[in-house]
N, C-alpha and C positions, 0 to 999 in steps of 0.2 A: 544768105545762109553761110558764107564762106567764110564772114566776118566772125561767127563763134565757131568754124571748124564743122558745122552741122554737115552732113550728108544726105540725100532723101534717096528712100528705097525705092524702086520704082516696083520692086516686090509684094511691097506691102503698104502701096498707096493707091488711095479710092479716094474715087470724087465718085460725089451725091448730086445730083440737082435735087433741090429741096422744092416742094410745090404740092398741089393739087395734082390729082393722077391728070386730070384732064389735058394740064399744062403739058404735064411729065411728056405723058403722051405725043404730043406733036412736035417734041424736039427729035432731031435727026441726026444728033451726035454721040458717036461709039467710044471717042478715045478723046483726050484734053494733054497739050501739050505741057506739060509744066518743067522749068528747067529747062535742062538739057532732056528729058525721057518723056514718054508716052503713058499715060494714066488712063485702066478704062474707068469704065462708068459704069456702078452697078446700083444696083436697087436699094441693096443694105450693105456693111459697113457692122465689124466685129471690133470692140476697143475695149479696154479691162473689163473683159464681161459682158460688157452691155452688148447690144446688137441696136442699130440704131438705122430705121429705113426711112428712104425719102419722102417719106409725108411724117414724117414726125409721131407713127400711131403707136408704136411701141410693140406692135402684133409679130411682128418677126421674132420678139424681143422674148415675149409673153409664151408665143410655139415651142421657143427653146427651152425655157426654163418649167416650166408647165411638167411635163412626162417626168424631169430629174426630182423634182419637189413633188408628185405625187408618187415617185417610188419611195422617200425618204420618207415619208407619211408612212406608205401602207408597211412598212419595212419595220417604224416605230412601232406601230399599231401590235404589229403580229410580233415582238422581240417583246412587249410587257404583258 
């Protein structure tokens, strides 16, 4: 990364184990050393928008946006 000037946040970097919860489940690692800093490990993972959790189901994704999109409905609904 030094070779384009690149810097990594360690603020705003997330590692995923991607898997089966099953898998998920029996790992016993909190934090990933990347570089020079410390990265935890979380379950999902926020990127233009998206929400993107470690099985790939998109329900973290769908939680979020779900209640914003049924207020903008009912909000159309009752302003015509």
């Amino acid at each position: 990364m030094s070779a384009s000037h690149l810097r990594l946040n360690p603020s705003k970097t997330v590692v995923l184990w991607l898997g089966s919860q099953h898998l998920i489940d029996k790992l016993d690692v909190h934090e990933v050393q990347v570089l020079s800093s410390t990265s935890k490990i979380d379950s999902s993972a926020h990127d233009l928008g998206v929400v993107v959790d470690s099985r790939l189901t998109m329900s973290d994704h769908v939680a979020l946006v779900c209640p914003s999109a049924t207020d903008k409905i009912n909000r159309a609904v009752t302003d015509s």
